[in-house]
KEFIRO-775127 format. One record per atom (N, C-alpha, C): residue in three letters; atom name; x, y, z. Coordinates in steps of 0.02 Angstrom, whole numbers. Example, Ala and Ser with C-alpha at 12.3 -4.5 7.8 and 13.67 -1.06 7.14 Angstrom:
+-----+----+--------+--------+--------+
:  aa : at :     c1 :     c2 :     c3 :
+-----+----+--------+--------+--------+
: Ala :  N :    660 :   -284 :    390 :
: Ala : CA :    615 :   -225 :    390 :
: Ala :  C :    660 :   -165 :    390 :
: Ser :  N :    642 :   -112 :    354 :
: Ser : CA :    684 :    -53 :    357 :
: Ser :  C :    645 :      2 :    394 :
+-----+----+--------+--------+--------+
This chain:
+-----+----+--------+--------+--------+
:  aa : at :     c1 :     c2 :     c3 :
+-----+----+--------+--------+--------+
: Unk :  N :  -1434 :  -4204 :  14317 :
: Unk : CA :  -1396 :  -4142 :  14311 :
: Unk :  C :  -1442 :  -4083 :  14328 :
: Unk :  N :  -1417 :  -4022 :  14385 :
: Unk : CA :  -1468 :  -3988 :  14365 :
: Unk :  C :  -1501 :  -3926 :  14334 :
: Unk :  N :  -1531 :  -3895 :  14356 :
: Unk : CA :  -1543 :  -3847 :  14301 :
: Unk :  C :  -1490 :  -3787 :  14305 :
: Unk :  N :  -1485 :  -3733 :  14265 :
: Unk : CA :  -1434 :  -3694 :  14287 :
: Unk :  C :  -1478 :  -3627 :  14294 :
: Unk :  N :  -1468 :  -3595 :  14341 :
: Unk : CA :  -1511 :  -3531 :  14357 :
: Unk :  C :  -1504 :  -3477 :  14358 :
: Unk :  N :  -1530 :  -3447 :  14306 :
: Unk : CA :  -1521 :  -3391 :  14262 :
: Unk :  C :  -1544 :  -3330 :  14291 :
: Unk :  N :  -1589 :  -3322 :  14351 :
: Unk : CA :  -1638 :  -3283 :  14372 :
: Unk :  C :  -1578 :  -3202 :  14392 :
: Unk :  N :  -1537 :  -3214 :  14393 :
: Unk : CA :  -1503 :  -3186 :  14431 :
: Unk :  C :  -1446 :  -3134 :  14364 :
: Unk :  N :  -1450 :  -3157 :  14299 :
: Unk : CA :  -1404 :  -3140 :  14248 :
: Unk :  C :  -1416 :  -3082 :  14237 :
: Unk :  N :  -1467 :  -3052 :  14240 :
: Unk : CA :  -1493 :  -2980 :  14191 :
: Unk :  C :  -1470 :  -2936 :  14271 :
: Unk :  N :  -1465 :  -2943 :  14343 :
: Unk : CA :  -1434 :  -2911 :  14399 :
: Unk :  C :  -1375 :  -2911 :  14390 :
: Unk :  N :  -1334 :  -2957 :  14362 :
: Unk : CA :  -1257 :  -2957 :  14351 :
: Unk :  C :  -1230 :  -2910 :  14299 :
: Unk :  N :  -1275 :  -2942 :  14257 :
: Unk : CA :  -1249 :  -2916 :  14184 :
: Unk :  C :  -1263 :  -2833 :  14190 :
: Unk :  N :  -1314 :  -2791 :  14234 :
: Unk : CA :  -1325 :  -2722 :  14253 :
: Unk :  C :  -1279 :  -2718 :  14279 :
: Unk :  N :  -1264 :  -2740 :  14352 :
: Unk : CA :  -1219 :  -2716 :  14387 :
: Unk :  C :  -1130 :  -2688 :  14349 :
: Unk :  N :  -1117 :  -2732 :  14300 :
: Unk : CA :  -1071 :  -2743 :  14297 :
: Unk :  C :  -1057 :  -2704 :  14239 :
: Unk :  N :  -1110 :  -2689 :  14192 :
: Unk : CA :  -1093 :  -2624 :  14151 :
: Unk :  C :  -1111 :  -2556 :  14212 :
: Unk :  N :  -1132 :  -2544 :  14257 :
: Unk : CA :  -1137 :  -2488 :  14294 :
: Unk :  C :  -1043 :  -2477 :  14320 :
: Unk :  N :  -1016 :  -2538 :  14339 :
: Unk : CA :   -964 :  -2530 :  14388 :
: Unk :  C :   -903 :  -2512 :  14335 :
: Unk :  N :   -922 :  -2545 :  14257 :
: Unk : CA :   -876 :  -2519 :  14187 :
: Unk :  C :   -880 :  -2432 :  14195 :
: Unk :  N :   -935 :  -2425 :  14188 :
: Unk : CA :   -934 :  -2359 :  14197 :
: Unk :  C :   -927 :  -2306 :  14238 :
: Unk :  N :   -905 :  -2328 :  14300 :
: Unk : CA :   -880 :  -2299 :  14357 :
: Unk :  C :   -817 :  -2290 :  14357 :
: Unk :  N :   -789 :  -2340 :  14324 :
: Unk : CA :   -722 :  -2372 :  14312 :
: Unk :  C :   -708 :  -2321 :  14252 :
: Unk :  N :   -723 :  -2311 :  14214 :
: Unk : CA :   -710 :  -2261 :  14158 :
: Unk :  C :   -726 :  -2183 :  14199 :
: Unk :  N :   -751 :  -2197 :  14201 :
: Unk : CA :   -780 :  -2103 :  14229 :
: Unk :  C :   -706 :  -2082 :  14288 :
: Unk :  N :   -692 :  -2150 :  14310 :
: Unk : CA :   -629 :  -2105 :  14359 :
: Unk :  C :   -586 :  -2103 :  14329 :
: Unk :  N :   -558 :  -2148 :  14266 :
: Unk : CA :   -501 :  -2125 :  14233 :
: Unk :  C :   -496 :  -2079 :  14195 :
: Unk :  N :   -568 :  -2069 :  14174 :
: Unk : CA :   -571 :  -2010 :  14116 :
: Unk :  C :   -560 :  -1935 :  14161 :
: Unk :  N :   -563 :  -1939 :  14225 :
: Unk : CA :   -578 :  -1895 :  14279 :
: Unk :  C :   -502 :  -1837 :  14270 :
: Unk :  N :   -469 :  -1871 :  14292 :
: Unk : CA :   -402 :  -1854 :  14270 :
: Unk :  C :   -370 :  -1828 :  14208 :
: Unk :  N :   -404 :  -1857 :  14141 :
: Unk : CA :   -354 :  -1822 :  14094 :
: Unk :  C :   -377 :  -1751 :  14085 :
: Unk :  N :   -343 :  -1744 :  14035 :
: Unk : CA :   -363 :  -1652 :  14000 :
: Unk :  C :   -381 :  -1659 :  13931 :
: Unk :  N :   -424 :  -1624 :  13930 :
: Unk : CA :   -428 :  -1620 :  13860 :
: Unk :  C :   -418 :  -1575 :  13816 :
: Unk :  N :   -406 :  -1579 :  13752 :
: Unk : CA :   -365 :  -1502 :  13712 :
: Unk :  C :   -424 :  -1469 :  13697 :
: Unk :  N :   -416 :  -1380 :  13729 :
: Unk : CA :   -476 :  -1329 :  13723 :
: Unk :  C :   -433 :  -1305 :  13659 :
: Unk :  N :   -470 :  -1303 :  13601 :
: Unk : CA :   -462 :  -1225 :  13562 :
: Unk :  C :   -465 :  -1191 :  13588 :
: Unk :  N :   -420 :  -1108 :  13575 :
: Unk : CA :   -467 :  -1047 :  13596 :
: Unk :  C :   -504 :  -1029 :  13551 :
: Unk :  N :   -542 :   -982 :  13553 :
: Unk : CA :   -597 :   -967 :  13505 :
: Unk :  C :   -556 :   -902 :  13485 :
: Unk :  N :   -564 :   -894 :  13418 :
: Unk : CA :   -534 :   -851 :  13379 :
: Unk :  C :   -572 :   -796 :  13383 :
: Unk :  N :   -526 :   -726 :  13405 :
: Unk : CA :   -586 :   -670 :  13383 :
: Unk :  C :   -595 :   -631 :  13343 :
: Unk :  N :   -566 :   -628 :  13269 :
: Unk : CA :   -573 :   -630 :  13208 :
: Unk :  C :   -591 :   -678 :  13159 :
: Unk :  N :   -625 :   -650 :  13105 :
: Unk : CA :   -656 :   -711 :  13047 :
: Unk :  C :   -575 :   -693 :  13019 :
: Unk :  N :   -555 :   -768 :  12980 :
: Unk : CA :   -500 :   -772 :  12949 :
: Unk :  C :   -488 :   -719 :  12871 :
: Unk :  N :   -441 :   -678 :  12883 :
: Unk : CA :   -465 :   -652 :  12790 :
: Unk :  C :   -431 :   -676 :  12738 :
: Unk :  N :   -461 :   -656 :  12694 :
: Unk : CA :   -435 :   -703 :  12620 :
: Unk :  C :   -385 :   -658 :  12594 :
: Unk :  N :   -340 :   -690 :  12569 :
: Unk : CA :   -270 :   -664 :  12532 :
: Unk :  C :   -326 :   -643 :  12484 :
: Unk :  N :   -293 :   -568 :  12462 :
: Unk : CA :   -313 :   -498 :  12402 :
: Unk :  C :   -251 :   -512 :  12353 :
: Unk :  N :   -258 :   -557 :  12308 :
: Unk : CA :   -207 :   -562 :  12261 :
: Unk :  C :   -238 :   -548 :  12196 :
: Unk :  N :   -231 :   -491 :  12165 :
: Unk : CA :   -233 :   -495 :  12096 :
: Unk :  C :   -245 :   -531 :  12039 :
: Unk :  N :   -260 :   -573 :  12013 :
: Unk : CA :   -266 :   -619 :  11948 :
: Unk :  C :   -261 :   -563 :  11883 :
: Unk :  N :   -242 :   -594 :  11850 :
: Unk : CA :   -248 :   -563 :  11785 :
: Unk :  C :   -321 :   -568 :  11744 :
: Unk :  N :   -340 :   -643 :  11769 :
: Unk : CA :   -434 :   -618 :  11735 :
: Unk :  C :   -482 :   -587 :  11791 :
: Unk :  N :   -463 :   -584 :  11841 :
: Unk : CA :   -502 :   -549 :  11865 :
: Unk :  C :   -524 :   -481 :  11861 :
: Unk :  N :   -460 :   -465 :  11822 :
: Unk : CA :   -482 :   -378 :  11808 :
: Unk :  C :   -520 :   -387 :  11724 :
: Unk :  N :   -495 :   -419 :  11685 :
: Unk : CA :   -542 :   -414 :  11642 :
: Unk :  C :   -596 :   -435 :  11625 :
: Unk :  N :   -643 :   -406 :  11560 :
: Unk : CA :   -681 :   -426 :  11553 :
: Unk :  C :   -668 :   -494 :  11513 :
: Unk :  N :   -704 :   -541 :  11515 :
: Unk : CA :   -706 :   -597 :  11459 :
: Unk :  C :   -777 :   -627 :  11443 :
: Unk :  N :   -772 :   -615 :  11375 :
: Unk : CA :   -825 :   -639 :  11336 :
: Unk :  C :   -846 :   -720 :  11333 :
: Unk :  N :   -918 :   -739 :  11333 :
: Unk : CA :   -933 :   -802 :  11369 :
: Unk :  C :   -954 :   -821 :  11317 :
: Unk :  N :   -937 :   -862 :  11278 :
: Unk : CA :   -972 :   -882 :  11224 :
: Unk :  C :  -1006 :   -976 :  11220 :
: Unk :  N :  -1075 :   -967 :  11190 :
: Unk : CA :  -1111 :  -1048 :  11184 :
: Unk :  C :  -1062 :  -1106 :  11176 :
: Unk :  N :  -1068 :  -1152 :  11187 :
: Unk : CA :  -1050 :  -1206 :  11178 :
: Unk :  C :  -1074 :  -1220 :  11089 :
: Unk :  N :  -1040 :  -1275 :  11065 :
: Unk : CA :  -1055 :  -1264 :  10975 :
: Unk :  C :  -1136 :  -1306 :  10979 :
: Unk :  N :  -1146 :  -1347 :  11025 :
: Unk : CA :  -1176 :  -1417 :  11021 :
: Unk :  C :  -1266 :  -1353 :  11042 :
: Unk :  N :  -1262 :  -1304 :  11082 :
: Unk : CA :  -1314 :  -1270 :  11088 :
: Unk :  C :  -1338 :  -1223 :  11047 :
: Unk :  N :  -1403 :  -1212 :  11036 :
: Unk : CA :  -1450 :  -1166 :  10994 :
: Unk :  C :  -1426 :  -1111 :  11021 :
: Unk :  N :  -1441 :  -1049 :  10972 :
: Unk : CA :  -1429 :   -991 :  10982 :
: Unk :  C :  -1515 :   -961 :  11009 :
: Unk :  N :  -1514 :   -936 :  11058 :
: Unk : CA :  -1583 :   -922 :  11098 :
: Unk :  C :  -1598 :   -856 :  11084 :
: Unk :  N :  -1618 :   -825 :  11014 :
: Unk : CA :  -1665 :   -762 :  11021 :
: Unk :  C :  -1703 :   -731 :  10982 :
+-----+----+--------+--------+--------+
């Protein structure tokens, strides 16, 4: 039986991912792809009122902590 000859596999096996990728590059050639536009304002934040935000509120320790002073 005889031998089988390999010398030649690592030229194939190149070629043939080069020609994949030829093969991709022309189909990709054609599509479109989705552009954002670029926004030309920063987005602003809703100004809504809270009710604690206007006041003050007192922050008091947790029970489990020392009193520090």
């Amino acid at each position: 039986m005889p031998q089988l000859d390999t010398s030649t596999w690592p030229l194939t096996i190149t070629l043939m991912i080069l020609a994949l990728f030829c093969i991709y590059q022309s189909k990709m050639i054609n599509q479109t792809m989705i552009s954002i536009p670029p926004q030309d304002k920063k987005p602003t934040k809703p100004t809504t009122q809270l009710p604690w935000e206007t006041k003050w509120t007192k922050i008091y320790l947790p029970h489990s902590s020392p009193l520090m002073s």
